[in-house]
C-alpha positions in Angstrom: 19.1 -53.1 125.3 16.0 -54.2 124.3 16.0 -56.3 120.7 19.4 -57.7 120.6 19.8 -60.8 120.2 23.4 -60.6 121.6 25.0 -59.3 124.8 26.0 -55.5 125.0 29.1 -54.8 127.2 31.9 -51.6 127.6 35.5 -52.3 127.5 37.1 -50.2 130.6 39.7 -48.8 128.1 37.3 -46.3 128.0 38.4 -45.1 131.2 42.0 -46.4 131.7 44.5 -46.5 128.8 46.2 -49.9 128.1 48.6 -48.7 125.7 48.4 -44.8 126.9 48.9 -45.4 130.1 48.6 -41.5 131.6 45.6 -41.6 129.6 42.8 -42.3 133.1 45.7 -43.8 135.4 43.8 -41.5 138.1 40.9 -43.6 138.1 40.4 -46.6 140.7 38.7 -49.7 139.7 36.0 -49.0 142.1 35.3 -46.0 139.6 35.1 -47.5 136.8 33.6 -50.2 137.7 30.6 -47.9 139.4 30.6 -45.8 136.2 30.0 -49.1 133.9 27.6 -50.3 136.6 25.2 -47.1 136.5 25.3 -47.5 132.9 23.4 -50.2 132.7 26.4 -52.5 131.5 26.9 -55.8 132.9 29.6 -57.5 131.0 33.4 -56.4 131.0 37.0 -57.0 130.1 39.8 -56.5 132.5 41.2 -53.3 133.3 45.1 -53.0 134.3 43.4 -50.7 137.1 41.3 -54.1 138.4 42.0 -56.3 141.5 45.3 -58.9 140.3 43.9 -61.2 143.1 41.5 -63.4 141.8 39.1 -63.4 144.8 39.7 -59.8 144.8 38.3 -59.6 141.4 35.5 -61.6 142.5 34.1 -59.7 145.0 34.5 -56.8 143.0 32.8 -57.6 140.0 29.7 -59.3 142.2 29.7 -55.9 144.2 29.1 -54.3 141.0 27.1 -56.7 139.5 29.3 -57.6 136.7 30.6 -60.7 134.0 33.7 -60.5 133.1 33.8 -61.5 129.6 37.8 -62.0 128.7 41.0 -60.5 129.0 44.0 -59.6 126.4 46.4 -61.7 126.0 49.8 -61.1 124.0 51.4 -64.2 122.3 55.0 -63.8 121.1 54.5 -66.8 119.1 56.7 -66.1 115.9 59.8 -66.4 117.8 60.6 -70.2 117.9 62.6 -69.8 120.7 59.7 -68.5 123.3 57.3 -71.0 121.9 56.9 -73.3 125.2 57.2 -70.5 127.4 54.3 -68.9 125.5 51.9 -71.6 125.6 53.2 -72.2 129.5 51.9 -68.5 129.6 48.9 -68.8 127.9 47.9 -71.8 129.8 47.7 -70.0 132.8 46.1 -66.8 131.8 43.1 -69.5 130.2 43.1 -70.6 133.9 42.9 -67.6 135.5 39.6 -66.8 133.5 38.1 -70.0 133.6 36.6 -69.6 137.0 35.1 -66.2 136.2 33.2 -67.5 133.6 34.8 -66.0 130.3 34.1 -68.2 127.2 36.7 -66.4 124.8 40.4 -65.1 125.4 41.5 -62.2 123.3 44.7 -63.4 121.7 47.0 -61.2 119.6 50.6 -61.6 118.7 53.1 -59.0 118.9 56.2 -60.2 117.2 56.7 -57.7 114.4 54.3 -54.7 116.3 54.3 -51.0 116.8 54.0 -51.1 120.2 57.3 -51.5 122.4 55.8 -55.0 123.6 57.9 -56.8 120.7 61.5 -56.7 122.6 63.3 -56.8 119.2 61.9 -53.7 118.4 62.4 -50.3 119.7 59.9 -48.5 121.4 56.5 -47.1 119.2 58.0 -47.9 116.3 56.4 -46.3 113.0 56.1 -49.2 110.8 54.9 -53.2 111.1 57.3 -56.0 110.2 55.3 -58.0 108.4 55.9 -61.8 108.5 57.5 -64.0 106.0 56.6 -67.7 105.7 58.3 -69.0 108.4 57.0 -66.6 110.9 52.9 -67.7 109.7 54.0 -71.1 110.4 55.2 -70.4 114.0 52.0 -68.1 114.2 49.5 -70.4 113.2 51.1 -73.5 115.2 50.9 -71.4 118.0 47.5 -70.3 117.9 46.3 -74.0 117.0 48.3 -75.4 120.0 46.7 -72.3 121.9 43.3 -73.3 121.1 43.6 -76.6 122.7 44.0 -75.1 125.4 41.3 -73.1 125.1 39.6 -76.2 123.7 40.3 -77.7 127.4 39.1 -75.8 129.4 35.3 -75.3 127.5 36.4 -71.6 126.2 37.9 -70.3 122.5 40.1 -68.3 121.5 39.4 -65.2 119.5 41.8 -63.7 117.3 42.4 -60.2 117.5 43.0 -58.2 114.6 45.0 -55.7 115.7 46.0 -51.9 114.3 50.0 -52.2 114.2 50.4 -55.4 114.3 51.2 -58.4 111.8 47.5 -59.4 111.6 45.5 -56.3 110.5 45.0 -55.7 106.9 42.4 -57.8 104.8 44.8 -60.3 103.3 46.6 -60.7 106.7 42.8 -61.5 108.2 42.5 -63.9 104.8 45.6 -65.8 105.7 45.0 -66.1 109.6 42.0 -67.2 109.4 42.7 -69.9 106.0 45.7 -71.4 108.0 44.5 -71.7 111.1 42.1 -74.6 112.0 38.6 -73.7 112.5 37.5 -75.5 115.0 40.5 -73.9 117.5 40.9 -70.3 116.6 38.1 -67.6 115.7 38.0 -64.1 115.3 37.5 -61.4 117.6 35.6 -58.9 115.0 36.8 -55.0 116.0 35.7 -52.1 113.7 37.7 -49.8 114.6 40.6 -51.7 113.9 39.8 -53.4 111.0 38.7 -49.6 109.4 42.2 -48.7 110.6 43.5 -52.0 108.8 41.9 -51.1 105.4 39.3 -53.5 105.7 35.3 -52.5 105.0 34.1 -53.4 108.4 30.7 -54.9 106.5 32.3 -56.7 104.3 34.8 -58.2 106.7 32.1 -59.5 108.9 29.9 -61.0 106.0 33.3 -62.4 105.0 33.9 -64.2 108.4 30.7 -64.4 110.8 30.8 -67.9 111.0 33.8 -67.2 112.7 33.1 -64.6 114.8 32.7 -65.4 118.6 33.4 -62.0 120.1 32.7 -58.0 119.0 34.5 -54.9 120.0 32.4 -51.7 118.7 34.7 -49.2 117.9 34.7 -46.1 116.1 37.1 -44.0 114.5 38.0 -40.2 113.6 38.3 -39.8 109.7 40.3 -37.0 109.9 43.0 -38.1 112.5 43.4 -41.2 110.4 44.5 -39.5 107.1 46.7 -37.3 109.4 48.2 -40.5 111.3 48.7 -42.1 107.4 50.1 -39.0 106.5 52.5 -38.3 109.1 53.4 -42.2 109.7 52.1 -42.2 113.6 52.7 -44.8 116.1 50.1 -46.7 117.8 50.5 -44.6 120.7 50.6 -41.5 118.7 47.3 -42.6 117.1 45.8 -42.8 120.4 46.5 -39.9 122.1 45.3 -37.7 119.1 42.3 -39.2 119.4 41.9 -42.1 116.2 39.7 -44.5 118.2 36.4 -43.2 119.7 32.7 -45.0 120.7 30.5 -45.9 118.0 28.3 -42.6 116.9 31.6 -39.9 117.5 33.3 -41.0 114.6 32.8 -42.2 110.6 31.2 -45.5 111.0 28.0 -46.4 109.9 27.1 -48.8 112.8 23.7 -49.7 111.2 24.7 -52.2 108.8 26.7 -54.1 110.9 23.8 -53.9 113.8 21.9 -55.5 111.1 23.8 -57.9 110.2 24.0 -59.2 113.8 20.4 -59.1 114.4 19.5 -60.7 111.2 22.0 -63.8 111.5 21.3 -63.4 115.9 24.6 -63.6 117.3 24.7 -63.8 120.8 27.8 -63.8 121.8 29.4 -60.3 123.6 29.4 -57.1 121.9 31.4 -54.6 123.5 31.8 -51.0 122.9 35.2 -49.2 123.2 36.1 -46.3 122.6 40.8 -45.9 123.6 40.5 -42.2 124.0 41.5 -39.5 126.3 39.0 -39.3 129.0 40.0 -35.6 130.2 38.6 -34.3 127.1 36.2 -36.8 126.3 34.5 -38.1 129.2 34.1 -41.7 129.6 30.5 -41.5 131.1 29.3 -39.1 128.7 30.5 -40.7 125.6 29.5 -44.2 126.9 25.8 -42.5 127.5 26.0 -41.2 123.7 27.0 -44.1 122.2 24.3 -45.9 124.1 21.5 -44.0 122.4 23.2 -43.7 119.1 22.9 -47.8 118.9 19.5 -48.0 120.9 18.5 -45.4 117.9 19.6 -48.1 115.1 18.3 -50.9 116.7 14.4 -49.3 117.0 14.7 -48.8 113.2 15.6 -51.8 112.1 13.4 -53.8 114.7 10.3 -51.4 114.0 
């Protein structure tokens, strides 16, 4: 896109569920891949549908013609007991991206989540366990010991604020990001899931764009989110009724943040993801929308 002084990228979650995972298991990688590709899109995250081979990836993504960017990575980091096998863990996914080029790692814990990923808790639960003051110290030792890592191998680590977990509502973001040191863990800026945490997604990137190092554009369906508030939904539940959707299909206003970006140029990755159900909203489609609904803001506030 023309104007930006930043890189614009799709996540492949708009294909392929990570969390949903009937939601585009049908799809091969050479699919998505060829659907990002004709896009125009040259910068990606890992899909759970992608080549686990390295040089496999490689060929792949050059076939395509595209940069991996960074890949999830769950830390369990506020149980003391998992803490070296963590970092052992972490170590290795940091050098698995290295050679592809990725300059962040999206790092999230899961102690305390929704999602089944926390072995403690019982699948999708309904409800966060929030931490107490002993679980933000492990946290933040973690992700500080994490970030040397990072440090190590010329990359950062960016935090992600995550719906249904311990870190997603504006004075869990406050806390993370007081604690932690600043020169070893930033944030990975999503507004979808900071809307879905209760946070103003303008005010939460004036708050923290010195910060910022990586950008997930996300979206989100008003109404599905007063029903999943309502009705106490799951992650999963929230997914598959269709909360999270590309930027211009649901309630944001994308042209303030688009602004802000511009104005202070960030150029770092921007990607846009949408974590919906691509039988009834298709992935292409929806990508091509979204597309125009941000070239649309960009040409008024560059013009």
């Amino acid at each position: 896109m023309k104007n930006l002084p930043f890189k614009l990228g799709i996540h492949p979650i708009n294909w392929v569920g990570e969390d949903v995972l009937e939601h585009g298991d049908y799809y091969t990688y050479e699919q998505v891949m060829s659907d990002i590709s004709s896009l125009g899109f040259t910068g990606t995250e890992i899909s759970r549908k992608f080549p686990k081979d390295p040089i496999d990836l490689a060929e792949a993504l050059k076939k395509y013609n595209l940069q991996l960017t960074t890949q999830w990575k769950s830390v369990f980091f506020t149980d003391p007991t998992r803490f070296e096998e963590e970092l052992e863990a972490y170590r290795k996914h940091v050098e698995f991206l290295k050679p592809f080029g990725c300059k962040v790692v999206s790092t999230a814990e899961i102690g305390g989540s929704m999602l089944n990923q926390d072995p403690r808790r019982k699948q999708d639960e309904t409800y966060v366990e929030r931490l107490d003051d002993e679980g933000w110290k492990y946290l933040v030792e973690g992700l500080n010991k994490a970030g040397e890592i990072c440090r190590e191998n010329g990359m950062d680590l960016v935090y992600h604020h995550h719906a249904g977990t311990v870190v997603e509502q504006p004075e869990e973001i406050d806390r993370l990001m007081e604690m932690t040191d600043s020169n070893l863990v930033s944030l990975l800026y999503d507004t979808g899931h900071g809307y879905y945490g209760s946070n103003d997604p303008v005010e939460l990137l004036n708050k923290y764009y010195d910060r910022i190092k990586y950008i997930h554009l996300k979206d989100v369906r008003a109404d599905v989110l007063k029903q999943a508030r309502e009705e106490k939904f799951s992650i999963r539940a929230c997914i598959r009724s269709g909360l999270f959707t590309v930027p211009g299909a649901g309630c944001l206003d994308f042209e303030p943040v688009f602004k802000i970006l511009i104005e202070k140029k960030y150029n770092g990755w921007a990607l846009i993801e949408g974590e919906q159900d691509p039988v009834q909203y298709n992935p292409h489609e929806f990508a091509k929308a979204s597309l125009k609904y941000l070239e649309n803001i960009v040409e008024r506030i560059t013009n």
